[in-house]
Structure formats: C-alpha cells, structure tokens
N, C-alpha and C positions, 0 to 999 in steps of 0.2 A: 450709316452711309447708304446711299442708294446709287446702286448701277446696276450695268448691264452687262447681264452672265452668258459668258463662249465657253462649252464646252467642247472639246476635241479630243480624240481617241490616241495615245501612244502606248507602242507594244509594252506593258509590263506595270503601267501606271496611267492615272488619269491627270488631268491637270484642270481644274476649275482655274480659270482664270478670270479676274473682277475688275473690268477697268471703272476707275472715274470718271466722270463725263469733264470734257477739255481736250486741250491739246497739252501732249507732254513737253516741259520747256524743262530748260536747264534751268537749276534757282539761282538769281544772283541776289546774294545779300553782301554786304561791305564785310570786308576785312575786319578780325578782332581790334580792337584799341589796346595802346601803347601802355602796358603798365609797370610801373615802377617797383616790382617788385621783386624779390630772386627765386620764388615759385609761388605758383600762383594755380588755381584750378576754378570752373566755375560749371554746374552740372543740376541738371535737372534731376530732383528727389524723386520723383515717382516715376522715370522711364529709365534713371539712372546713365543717361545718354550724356556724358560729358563734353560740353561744347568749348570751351577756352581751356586750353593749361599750357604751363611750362614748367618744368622740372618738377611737376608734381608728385615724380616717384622719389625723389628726393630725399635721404634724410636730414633734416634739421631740428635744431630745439625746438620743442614746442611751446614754450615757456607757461602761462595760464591757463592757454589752449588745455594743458591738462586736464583742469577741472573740468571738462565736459564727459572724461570718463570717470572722476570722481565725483561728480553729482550721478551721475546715469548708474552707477554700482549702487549708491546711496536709494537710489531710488528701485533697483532691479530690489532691494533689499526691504523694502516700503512694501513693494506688491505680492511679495512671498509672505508677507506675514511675520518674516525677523525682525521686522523694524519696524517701528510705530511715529508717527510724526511727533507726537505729542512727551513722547517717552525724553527722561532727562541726561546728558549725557555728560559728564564730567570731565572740567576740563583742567589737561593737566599743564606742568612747568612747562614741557616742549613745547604745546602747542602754543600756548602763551607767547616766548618768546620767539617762535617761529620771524624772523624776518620779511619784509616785503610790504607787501597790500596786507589790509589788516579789517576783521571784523571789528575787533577792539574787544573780545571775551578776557574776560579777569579767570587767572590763577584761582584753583581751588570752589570757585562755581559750578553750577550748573546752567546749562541753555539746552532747551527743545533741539532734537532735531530739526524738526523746521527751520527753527531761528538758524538755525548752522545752514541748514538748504541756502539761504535766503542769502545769508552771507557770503557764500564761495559764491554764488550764480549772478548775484546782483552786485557785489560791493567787492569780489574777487577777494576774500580771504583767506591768505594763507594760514593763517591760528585757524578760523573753521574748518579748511581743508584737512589738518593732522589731527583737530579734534573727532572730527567725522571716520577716520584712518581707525583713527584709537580704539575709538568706542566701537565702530565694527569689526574691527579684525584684530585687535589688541595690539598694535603698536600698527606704525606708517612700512614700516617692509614686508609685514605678513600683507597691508591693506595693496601695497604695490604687486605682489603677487598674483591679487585677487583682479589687479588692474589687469596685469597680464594673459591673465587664464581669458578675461572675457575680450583682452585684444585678440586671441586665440580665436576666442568661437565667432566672432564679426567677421575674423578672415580676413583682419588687418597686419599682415604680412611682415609690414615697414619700421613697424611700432612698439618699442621698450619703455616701460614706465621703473623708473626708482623710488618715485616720491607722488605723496599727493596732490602736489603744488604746483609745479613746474620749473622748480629751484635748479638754477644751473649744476648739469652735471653731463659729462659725454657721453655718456652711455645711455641716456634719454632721452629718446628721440622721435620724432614722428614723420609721417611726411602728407603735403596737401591732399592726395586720395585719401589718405587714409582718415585724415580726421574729418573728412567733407562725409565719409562713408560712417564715422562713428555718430557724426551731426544728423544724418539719415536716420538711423537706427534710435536715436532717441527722439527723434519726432514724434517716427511712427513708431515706436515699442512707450513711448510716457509723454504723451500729449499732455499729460496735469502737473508733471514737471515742465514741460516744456512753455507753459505759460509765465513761469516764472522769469525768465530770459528777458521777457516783453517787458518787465517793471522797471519802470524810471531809475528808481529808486528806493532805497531804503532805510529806515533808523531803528538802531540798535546800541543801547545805551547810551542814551541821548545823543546820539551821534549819527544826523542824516549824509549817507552818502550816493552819489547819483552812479546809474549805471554807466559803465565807459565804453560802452559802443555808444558812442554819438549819432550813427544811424537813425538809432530809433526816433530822434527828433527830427531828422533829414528828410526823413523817408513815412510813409505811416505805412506801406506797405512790409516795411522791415519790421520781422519778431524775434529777433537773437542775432547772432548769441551770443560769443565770448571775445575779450581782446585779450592782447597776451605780451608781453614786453621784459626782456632781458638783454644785457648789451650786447650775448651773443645771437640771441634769435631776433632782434630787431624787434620794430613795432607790427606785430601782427592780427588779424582777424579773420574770425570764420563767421560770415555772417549768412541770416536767409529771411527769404520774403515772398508773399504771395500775394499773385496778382490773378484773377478770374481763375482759383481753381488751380494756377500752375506754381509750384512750386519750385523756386530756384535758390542754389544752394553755392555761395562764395567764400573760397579759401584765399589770403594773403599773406605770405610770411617775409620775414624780412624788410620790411620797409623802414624808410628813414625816418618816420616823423609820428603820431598820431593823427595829425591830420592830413598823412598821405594814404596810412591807412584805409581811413575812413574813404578819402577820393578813390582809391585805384577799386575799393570794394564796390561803389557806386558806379565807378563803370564800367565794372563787370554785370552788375544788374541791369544794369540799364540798355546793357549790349543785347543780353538775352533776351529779357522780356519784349526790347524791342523789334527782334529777328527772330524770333521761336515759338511755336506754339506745343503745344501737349495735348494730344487728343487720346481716350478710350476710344477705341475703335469697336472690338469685340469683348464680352465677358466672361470669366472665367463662369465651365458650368453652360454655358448658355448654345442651343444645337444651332449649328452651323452648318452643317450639311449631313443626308440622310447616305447612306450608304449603302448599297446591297452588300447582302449577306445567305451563304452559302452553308446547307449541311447543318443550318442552326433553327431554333425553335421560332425565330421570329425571320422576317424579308429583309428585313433594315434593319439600323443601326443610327443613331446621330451619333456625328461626332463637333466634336468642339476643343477646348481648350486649358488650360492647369490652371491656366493665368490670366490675368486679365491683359489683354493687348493693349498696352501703351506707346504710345511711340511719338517721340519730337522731330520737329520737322521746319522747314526754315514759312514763316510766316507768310500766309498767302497760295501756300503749293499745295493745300489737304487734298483739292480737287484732284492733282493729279499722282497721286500716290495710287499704284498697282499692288493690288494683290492675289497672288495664286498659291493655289492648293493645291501638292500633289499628292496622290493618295494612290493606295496598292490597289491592283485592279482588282483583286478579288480577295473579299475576306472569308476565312471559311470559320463555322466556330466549330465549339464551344470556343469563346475568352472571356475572360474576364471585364467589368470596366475599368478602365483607364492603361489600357494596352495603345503604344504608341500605333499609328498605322498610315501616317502620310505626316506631312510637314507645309505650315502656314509659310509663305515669303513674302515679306514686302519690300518693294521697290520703289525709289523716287529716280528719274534719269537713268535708269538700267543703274541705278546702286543701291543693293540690300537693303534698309534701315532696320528690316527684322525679321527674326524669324524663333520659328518656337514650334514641338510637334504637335501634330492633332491626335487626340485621341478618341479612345470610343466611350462615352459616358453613360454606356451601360452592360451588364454583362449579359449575353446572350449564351444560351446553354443549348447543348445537343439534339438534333432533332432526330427521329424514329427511322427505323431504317429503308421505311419505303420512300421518305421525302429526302434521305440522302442517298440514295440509289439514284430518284428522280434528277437529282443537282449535280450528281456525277454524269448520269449520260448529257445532261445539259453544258456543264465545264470540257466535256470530252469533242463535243462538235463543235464546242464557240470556241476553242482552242484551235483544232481543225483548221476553221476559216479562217481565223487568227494565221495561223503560218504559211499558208495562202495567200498570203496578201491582199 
C-alpha cells in the first residue's frame, strides 16, 4: 500500500495514522440475494470474514456433509505416519451392508486406503465411510469419538458426530459455521486431500460414478466439495472456489431439490466474488514501524505483526481503507520478542474491519547503567513538559 503518514502526539500513546489516497465514501454494494434455503452461510477462507448467512448457528443434520470430517481424520491419520495410502484395509459385513450412496466394496475383500479415500470424497460412500471407521479406530463409535475429539480442537462448538456417514440420527448434528470452518481447516491443513473433491469422477469395480456436486461442471472456478441429502436434512452443499487468489467458501442446508442446491450455492459465489475482494495488506514478521526504546541495549525496536493482515472489503474501496497504529509511548526494556505493545486498526467508513496487536519482533536486553541513568534523566524532563501541556 502506499500512503501518506500523520503522526501526532497523545498523552500516553502514539498513533501513526495511514490514510489511502481518495476520498472516504461510504461503500454501496447491493443487497445479499434471495436464497432458498433454511441456513445458509458464505465466507471468505483466508480472512475468515463472513459475508452472507442465516441461521448459520443452527443445528441441523448434516447428512454427507459428514464425510468431510471423516475423510479429513482419514487423512490427519495419512500425515502422521498411522496410515499409509497404499496399506489394505478389510472390509467387513457392516460395512458392506451399510445403506445409502455406495462405493460398491465386496464382503470379505480388501481395498487400499486410497480406493476408500476416493470413494467417500468422490462417489460419497457410505460402505467406505465404516470401512475407513473400522479399520482406523476399530469399529464406527470409537471412529465417531475420534470425530468428536477433532470437532473439539477446530473449536466447532455446534457439532456432534455418531456415525461416519451421515446416517440419520438426532443427535448428529452440525450447523453451516461450523462445517464452512471444518471445510477451512482441511484446505489449508490437506491441500493433497483436498484435490480430490475437484475429480469428476470415479470407477471402482467396474463401476464409474460421477461426482455429485454439479458445480464442478458449472463453474471451473469451483474445487469441492461435498453434497449431502437425507429427508430430514434436505438437499444440501458445502461448496468453494477460487477466483484471483481469493477464496470463498459456501454452506447450503436444507434445500428442496438438487438442483436448488446447486443454484442458491452459485449465488452465493457469485454474490461475493462479485462484491468482495481479499487483499494481504501487511505480513506476518515483516517491521512495520521502528520504535524508540528506553533503558535497552539497542534505540529502536521494529515492530510488526503475528499474522498476516488480511482483510475483505466490499470491491472497489481498497483505496480508502485507514489504518492506524497505536502504540505505547515509551518502551522501556529489557523484553522479550513478541511482547504485545500498541494495536493495528483498520477502518473502512469510520467501521473496524480489523484489528490485531503489534508487537516487538525482537528482544532487546538491558543496557548498562550509565545509558540508563542517561534515559531516566531524559524520561524525567519529557515527562515534565509532557504535564505542562
């Protein structure tokens, strides 16, 4: 970003203030579009900035949807070295008979991992899904456990798993945050799973089945991911797509149809992509401003940030996004690096879009005691003038 820096002096803190170059206008973008669904959410994956929802805290069935956290365990269990793709997994009468969507594995077989990956993600099989349960966790309730613990550390709040399927039961349930934010998590945690989502289709004993997110032929910007369908949960989908860099991420539950599905997901993308943009602003790591420094071995300090600044914003306004830094007016050391000490804010129209602390990213250590003698008589007179006014 390039602008032009006001700094100005308040008792107790500083404020670096950053305007863009423009004039600040209010943004007008249209209204969300009308969707037919009974919740709904649509959100940007890497700023996590939720732009559309309705009853997204909702519980309901998640029906298929399931499989996104039983592939994503299958896979957490791939990168730890328990599991091997290639390794054969034995499939038993349960799974077998398992009702629903079907890989079509035979009783008393073996199939790769893989081939089972392939199955649940592409062809939504519920036999793969309990054979995958089975074989990692030794039956489908210890595997739904294992669902549970990791809906736990996602910090998915909403969300009880029973089964690895998505097999109607009440007590299993999810709601559109939640599974928009598990869809998040296995992007960016198995991008080499996650390309699987993107395949047509596939055949598995002699048997070609195509994938049932229809999206993917809609759209080439769309790579996932699952649909889901039970009489209680309606026809539902969580889908996502990237377009320059930005990634945007659609939950739909409850709809009438398959192919309303498919519409109301589309114009949920198509809402965003076409009102939104994603920009890195600053990077984690990266000095951002020098800082005096008191009583320490060094004058300065940079400071910066934990994270990388991302932030969404209605398409068209980058120009006029403000941002200021307040920081403490005087750092004294010895500290550490990464000791918070002032706070980034940005602003679109006098409202928030973010903020995050600054910190120091480096440690400065104690200086000797004539140079902090010399920075005590110095802090003792600019204090002085300071309550002076």
């Amino acid at each position: 970003m390039h602008h032009a820096l006001i700094d100005w002096f308040t008792r107790g803190t500083w404020l670096l203030t950053v305007f863009a170059g423009g004039a600040l206008a209010a943004p007008i973008i249209p209204p969300p579009p009308n969707i037919a669904s009974s919740s709904y959410l649509l959100i940007d994956a890497n700023s996590q900035k939720v732009l559309v929802e309705k009853n997204a805290a909702q519980r309901v069935p998640p029906a298929s949807l399931t499989k996104i956290m039983t592939a994503y365990i299958a896979e957490q269990e791939i990168n730890s070295g328990r599991l091997k793709v290639d390794e054969m997994a034995p499939i038993s009468v349960e799974a077998w008979r398992t009702g629903g969507s079907k890989m079509f594995i035979r009783e008393g077989t073996e199939v790769a991992v893989g081939d089972l990956l392939k199955g649940i993600i592409i062809q939504s099989g519920n036999d793969a899904s309990v054979a995958i349960a089975e074989y990692i966790a030794g039956s489908e309730d210890a595997f739904a456990e294992m669902m549970n613990q990791q809906a736990q550390a996602l910090g998915l709040t909403n969300t009880k798993f029973l089964n690895a399927t998505g097999l109607p039961n009440e007590n299993h349930y999810s709601t559109a945050e939640d599974l928009a934010q598990l869809t998040i998590a296995l992007i960016k945690d198995h991008p080499e799973q996650y390309k699987l989502y993107s395949q047509r289709s596939y055949e598995f004993n002699d048997i070609a089945q195509p994938n049932r997110n229809k999206l993917l032929w809609r759209d080439r910007s769309v790579d996932g991911v699952k649909t889901g369908y039970t009489a209680a949960a309606g026809y539902c989908l969580v889908a996502s797509a990237e377009r320059n860099g930005v990634r945007l991420v659609s939950v739909v539950m409850g709809t009438d149809s398959d192919e309303s599905r498919m519409r109301e997901s589309q114009k949920l993308l198509s809402y965003g992509f076409r009102n939104f943009d994603t920009q890195t602003l600053y990077e984690a790591g990266v000095n951002l401003r020098q800082q005096d420094v008191y009583y320490g071995q060094q004058e300065k300090v940079a400071l910066g940030v934990t994270d990388d600044v991302i932030v969404t914003f209605p398409r068209g306004y980058y120009d006029d996004i403000e941002v200021e830094m307040a920081l403490a007016e005087y750092l004294e050391a010895p500290f550490p690096a990464g000791v918070a000490v002032g706070e980034i804010n940005l602003t679109l129209d006098g409202e928030q879009i973010y903020s995050a602390p600054l910190v120091t990213l480096a440690e400065v250590g104690e200086s000797n005691f004539f140079s902090r003698l010399g920075d005590s008589i110095y802090l003792f007179y600019a204090s002085m003038f300071s309550d002076d006014g």
